[in-house]
TORDOMAR-587637 format. One record per residue (C-alpha): residue number from 1; x, y, z. Coordinates in nm, 3 decimals. Example, Ala and Ser with C-alpha at 12.3 -4.5 7.8 and 13.67 -1.06 7.14 Angstrom:
<r><nr>1</nr><X>1.230</X><Y>-0.450</Y><Z>0.780</Z></r>
<r><nr>2</nr><X>1.367</X><Y>-0.106</Y><Z>0.714</Z></r>
***
This chain:
<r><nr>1</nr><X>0.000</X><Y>0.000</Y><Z>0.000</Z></r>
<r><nr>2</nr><X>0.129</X><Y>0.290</Y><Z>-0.091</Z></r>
<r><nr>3</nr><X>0.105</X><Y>0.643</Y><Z>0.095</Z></r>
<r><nr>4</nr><X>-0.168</X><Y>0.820</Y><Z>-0.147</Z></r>
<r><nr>5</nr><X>-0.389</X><Y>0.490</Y><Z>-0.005</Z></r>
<r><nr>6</nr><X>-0.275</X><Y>0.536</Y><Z>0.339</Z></r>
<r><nr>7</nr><X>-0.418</X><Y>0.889</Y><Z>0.327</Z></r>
<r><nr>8</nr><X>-0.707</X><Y>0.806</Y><Z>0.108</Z></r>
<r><nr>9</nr><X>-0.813</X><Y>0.585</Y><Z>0.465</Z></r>
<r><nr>10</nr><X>-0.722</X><Y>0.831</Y><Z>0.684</Z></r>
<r><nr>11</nr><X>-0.942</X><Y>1.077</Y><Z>0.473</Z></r>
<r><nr>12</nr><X>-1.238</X><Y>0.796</Y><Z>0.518</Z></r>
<r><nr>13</nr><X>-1.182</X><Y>0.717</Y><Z>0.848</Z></r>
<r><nr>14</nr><X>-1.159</X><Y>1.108</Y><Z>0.967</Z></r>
<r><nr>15</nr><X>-1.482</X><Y>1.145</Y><Z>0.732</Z></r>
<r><nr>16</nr><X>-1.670</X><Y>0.872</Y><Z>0.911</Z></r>
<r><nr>17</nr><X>-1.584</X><Y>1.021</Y><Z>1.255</Z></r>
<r><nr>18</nr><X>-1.737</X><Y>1.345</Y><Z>1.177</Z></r>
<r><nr>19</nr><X>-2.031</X><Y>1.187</Y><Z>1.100</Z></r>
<r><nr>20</nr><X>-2.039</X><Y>1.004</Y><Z>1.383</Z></r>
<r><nr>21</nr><X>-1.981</X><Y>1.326</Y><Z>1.589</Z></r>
<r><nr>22</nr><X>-2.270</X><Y>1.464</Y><Z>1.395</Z></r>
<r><nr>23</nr><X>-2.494</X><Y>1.216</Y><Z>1.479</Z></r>
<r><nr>24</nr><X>-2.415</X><Y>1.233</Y><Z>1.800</Z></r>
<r><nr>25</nr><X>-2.462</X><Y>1.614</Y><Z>1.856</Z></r>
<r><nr>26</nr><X>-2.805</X><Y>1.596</Y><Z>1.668</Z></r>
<r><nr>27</nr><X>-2.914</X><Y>1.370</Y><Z>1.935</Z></r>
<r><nr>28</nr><X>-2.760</X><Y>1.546</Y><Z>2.215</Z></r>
<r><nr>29</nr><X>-2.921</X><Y>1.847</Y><Z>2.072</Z></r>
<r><nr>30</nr><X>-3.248</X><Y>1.694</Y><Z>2.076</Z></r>
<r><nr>31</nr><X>-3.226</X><Y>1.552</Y><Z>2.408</Z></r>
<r><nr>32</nr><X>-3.151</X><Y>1.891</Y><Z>2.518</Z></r>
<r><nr>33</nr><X>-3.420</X><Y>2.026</Y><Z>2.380</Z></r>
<r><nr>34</nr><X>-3.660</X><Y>1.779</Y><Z>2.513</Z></r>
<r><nr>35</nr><X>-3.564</X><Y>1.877</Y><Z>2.852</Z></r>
<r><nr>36</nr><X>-3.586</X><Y>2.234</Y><Z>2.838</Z></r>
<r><nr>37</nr><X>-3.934</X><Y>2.217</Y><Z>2.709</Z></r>
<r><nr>38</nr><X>-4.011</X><Y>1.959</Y><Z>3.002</Z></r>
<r><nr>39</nr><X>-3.850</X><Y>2.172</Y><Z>3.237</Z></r>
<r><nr>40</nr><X>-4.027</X><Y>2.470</Y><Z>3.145</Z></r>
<r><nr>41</nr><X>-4.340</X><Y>2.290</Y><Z>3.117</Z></r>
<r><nr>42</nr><X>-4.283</X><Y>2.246</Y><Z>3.447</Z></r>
<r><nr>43</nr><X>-4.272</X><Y>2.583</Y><Z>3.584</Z></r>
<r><nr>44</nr><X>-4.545</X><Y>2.680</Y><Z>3.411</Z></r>
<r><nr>45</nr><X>-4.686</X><Y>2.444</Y><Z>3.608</Z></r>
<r><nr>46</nr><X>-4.540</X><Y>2.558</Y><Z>3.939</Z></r>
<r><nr>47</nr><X>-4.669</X><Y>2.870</Y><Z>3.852</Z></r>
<r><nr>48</nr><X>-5.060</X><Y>2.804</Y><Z>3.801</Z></r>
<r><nr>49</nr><X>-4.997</X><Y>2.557</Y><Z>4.153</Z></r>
<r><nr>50</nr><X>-4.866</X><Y>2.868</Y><Z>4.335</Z></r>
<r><nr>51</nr><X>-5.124</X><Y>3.119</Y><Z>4.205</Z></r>
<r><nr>52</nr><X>-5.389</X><Y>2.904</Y><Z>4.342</Z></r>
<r><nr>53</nr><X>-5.215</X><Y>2.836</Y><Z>4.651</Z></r>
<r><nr>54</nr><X>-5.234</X><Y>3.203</Y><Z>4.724</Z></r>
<r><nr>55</nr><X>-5.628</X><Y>3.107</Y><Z>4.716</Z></r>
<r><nr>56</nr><X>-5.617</X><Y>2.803</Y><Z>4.910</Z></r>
<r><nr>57</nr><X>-5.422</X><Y>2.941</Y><Z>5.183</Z></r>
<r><nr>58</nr><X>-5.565</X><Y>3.269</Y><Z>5.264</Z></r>
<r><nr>59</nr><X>-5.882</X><Y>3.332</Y><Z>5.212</Z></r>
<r><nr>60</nr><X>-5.935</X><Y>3.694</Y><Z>5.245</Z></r>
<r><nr>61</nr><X>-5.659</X><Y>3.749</Y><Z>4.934</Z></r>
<r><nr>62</nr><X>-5.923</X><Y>3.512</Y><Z>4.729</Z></r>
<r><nr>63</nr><X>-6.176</X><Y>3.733</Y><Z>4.883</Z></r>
<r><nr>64</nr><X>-5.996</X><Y>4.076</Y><Z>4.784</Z></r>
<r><nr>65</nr><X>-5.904</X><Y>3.901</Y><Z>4.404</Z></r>
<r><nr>66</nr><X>-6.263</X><Y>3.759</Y><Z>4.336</Z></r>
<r><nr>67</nr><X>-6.365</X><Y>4.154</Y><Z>4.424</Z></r>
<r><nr>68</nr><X>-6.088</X><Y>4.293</Y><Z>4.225</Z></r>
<r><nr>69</nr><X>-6.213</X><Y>4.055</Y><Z>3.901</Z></r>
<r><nr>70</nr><X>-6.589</X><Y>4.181</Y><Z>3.921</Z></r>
<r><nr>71</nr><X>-6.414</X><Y>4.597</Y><Z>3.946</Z></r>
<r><nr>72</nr><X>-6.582</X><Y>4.579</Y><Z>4.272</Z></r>
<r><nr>73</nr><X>-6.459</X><Y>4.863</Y><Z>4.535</Z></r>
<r><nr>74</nr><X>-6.182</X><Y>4.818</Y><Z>4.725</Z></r>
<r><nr>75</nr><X>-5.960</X><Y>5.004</Y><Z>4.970</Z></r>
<r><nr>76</nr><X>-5.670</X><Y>5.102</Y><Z>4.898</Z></r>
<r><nr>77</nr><X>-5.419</X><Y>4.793</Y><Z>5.042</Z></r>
<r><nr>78</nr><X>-5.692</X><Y>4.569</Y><Z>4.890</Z></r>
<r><nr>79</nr><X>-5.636</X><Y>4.695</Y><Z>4.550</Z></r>
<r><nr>80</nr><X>-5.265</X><Y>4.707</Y><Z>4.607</Z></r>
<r><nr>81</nr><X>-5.279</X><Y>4.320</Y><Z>4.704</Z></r>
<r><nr>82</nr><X>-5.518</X><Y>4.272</Y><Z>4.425</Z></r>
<r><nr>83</nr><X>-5.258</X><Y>4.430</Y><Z>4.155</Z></r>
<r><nr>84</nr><X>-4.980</X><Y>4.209</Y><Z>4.294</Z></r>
<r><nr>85</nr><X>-5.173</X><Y>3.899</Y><Z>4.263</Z></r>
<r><nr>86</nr><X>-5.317</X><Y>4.037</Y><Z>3.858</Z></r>
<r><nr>87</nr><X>-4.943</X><Y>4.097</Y><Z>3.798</Z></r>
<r><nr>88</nr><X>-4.816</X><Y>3.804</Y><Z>3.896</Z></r>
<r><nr>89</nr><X>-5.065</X><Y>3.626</Y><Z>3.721</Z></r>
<r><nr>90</nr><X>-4.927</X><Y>3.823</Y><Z>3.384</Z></r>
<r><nr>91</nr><X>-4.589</X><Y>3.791</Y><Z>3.440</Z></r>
<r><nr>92</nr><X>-4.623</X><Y>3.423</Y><Z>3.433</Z></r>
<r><nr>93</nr><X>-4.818</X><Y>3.418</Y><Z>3.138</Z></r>
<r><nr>94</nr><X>-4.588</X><Y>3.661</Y><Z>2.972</Z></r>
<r><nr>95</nr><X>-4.321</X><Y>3.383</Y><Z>3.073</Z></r>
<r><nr>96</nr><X>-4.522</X><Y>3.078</Y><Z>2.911</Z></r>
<r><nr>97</nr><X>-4.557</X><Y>3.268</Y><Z>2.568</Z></r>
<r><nr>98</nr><X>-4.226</X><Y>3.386</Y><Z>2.565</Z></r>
<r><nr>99</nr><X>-4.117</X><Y>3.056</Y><Z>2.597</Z></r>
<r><nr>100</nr><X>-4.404</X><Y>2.926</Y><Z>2.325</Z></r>
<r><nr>101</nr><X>-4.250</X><Y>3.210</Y><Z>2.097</Z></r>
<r><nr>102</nr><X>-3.889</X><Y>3.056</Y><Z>2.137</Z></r>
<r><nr>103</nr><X>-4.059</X><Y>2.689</Y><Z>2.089</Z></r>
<r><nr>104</nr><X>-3.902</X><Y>2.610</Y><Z>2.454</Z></r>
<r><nr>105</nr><X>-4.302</X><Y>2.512</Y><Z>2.502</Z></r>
<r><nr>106</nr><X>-4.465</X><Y>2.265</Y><Z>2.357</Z></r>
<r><nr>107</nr><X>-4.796</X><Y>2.381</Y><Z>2.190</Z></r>
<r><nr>108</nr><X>-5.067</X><Y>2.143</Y><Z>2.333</Z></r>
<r><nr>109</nr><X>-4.889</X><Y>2.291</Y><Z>2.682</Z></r>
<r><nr>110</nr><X>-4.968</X><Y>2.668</Y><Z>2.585</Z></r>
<r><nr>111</nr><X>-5.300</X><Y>2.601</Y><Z>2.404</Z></r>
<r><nr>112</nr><X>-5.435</X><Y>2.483</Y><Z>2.760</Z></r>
<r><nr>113</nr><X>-5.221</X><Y>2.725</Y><Z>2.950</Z></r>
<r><nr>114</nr><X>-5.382</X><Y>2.999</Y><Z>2.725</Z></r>
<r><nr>115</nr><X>-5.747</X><Y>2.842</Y><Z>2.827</Z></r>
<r><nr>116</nr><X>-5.649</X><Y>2.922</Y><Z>3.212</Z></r>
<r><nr>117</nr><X>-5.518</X><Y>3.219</Y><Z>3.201</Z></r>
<r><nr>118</nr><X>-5.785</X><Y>3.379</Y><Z>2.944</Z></r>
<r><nr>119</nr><X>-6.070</X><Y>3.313</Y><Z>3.198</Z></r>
<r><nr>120</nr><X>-5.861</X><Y>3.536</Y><Z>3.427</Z></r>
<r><nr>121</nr><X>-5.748</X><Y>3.798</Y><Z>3.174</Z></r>
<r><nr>122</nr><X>-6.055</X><Y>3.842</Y><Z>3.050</Z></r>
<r><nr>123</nr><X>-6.272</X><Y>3.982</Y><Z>3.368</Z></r>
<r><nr>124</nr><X>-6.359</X><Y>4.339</Y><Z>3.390</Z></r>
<r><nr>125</nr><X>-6.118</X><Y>4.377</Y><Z>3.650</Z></r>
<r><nr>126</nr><X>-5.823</X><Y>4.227</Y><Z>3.472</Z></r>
<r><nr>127</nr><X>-5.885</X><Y>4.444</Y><Z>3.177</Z></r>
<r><nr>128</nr><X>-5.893</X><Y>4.719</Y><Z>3.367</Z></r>
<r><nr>129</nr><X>-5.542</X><Y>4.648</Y><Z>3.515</Z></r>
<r><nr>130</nr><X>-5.414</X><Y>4.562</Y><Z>3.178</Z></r>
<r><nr>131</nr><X>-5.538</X><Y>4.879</Y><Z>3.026</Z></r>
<r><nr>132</nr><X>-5.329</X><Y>5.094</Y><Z>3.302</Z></r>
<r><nr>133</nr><X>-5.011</X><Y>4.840</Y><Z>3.342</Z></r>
<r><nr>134</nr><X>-4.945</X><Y>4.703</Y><Z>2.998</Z></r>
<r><nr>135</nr><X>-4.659</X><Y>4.933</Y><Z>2.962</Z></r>
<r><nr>136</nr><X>-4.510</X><Y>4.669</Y><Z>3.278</Z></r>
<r><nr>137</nr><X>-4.483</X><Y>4.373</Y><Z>2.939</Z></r>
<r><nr>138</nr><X>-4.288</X><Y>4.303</Y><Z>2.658</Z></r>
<r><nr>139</nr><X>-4.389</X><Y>4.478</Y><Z>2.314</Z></r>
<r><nr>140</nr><X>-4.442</X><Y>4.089</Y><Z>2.226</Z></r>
<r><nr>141</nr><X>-4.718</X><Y>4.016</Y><Z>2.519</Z></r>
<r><nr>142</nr><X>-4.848</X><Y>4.327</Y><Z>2.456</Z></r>
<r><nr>143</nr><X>-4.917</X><Y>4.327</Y><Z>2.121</Z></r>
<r><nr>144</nr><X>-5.041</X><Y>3.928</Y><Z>2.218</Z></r>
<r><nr>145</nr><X>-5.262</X><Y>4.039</Y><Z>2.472</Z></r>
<r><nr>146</nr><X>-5.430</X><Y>4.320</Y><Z>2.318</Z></r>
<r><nr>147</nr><X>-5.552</X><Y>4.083</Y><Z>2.032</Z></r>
<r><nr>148</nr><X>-5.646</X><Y>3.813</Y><Z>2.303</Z></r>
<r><nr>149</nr><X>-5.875</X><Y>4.076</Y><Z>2.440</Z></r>
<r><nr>150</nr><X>-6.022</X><Y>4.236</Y><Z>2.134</Z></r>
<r><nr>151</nr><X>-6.107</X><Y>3.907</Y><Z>1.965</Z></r>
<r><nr>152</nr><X>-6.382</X><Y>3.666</Y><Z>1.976</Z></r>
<r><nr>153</nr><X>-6.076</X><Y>3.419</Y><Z>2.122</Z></r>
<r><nr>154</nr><X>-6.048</X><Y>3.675</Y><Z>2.411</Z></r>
<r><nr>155</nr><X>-6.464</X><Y>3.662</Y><Z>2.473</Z></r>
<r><nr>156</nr><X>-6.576</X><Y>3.300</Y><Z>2.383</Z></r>
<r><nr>157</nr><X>-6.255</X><Y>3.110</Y><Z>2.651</Z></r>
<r><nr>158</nr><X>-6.406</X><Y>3.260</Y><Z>2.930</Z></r>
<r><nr>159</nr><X>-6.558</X><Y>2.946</Y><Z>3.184</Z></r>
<r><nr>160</nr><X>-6.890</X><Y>2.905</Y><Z>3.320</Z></r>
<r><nr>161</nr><X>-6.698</X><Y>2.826</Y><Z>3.653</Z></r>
<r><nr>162</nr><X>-6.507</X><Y>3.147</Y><Z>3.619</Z></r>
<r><nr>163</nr><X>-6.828</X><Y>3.335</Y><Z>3.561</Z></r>
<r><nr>164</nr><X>-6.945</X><Y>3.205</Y><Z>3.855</Z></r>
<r><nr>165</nr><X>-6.670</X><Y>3.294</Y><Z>4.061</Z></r>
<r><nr>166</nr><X>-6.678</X><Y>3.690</Y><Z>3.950</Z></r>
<r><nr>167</nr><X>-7.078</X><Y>3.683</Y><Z>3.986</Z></r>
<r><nr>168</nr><X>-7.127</X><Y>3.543</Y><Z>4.275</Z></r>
<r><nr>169</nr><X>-6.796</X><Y>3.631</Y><Z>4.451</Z></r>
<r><nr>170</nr><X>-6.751</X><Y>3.252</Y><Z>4.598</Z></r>
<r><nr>171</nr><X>-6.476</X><Y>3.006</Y><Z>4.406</Z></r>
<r><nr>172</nr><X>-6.698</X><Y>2.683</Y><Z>4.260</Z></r>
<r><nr>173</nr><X>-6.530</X><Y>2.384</Y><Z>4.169</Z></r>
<r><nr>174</nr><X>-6.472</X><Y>2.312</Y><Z>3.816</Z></r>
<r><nr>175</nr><X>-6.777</X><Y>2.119</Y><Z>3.634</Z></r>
***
């Protein structure tokens, strides 16, 4: 074997293990990506548990929110709590559709995460805040939300168990 064949391997043999190393990455990549969308599926989660935690654990903040959902008067620390909760509430829907814009979350996982936080967004009270705080958001969520709002998306999401909540100021289990 001469030299020009030695090399002619070599040339096949470092071809192959670039492939190899290819294939490898793509996987790796994928992998990757699999767990970043799990992981942020996640703390979207979280984030829906530890809203309604706030409601489960302290009844006068559900008290002050359902209030604050119907525009119903409040004082002035009740609104302040009220705000806090409505923003937190956006910020972590801001989050999710970030992450849906960046495809870090799976669709299925922001079409029903959409569904929960609509029936909030969409109160009286809710619009209200968004109306005076939207300069708080991205241009993104902002441009997002406003067409939520305005459409027929924005009025037809809306729960009968959320209705009840905001018209009869008690929280009813889900049907």
């Amino acid at each position: 074997m001469d030299w020009s064949a030695i090399g002619a391997v070599g040339e096949l043999i470092g071809a192959l293990a670039v492939v190899v190393s290819l294939v490898y990455l793509s996987r790796q990549v994928r992998q990757n990506t699999r767990a970043l969308r799990t992981a942020n599926a996640a703390t979207v989660k979280q984030n829906f548990q530890s809203i309604a935690r706030a409601f489960i654990t302290d009844r006068g903040a559900s008290d002050i929110v359902i209030r604050a959902l119907k525009r119903d008067e409040l004082s002035p620390a009740e609104k302040l709590s009220a705000y806090a909760w409505f923003f937190d509430l956006l910020k972590s829907g801001e989050l999710a559709y970030s992450q849906y814009l960046s495809q870090d979350l799976d669709e299925p996982v922001w079409d029903a995460s959409l569904q929960f936080f609509l029936a909030y967004w969409t109160t009286p009270g809710m619009r209200e805040y968004w109306q005076d705080r939207r300069h708080a958001f991205t241009p993104e969520f902002r441009e997002a939300m406003d067409g939520w709002l305005d459409s027929e998306k924005g009025r037809l999401t809306r729960s009968d168990a959320m209705y009840s909540v905001v018209d009869r100021g008690t929280v009813s289990p889900e049907p």
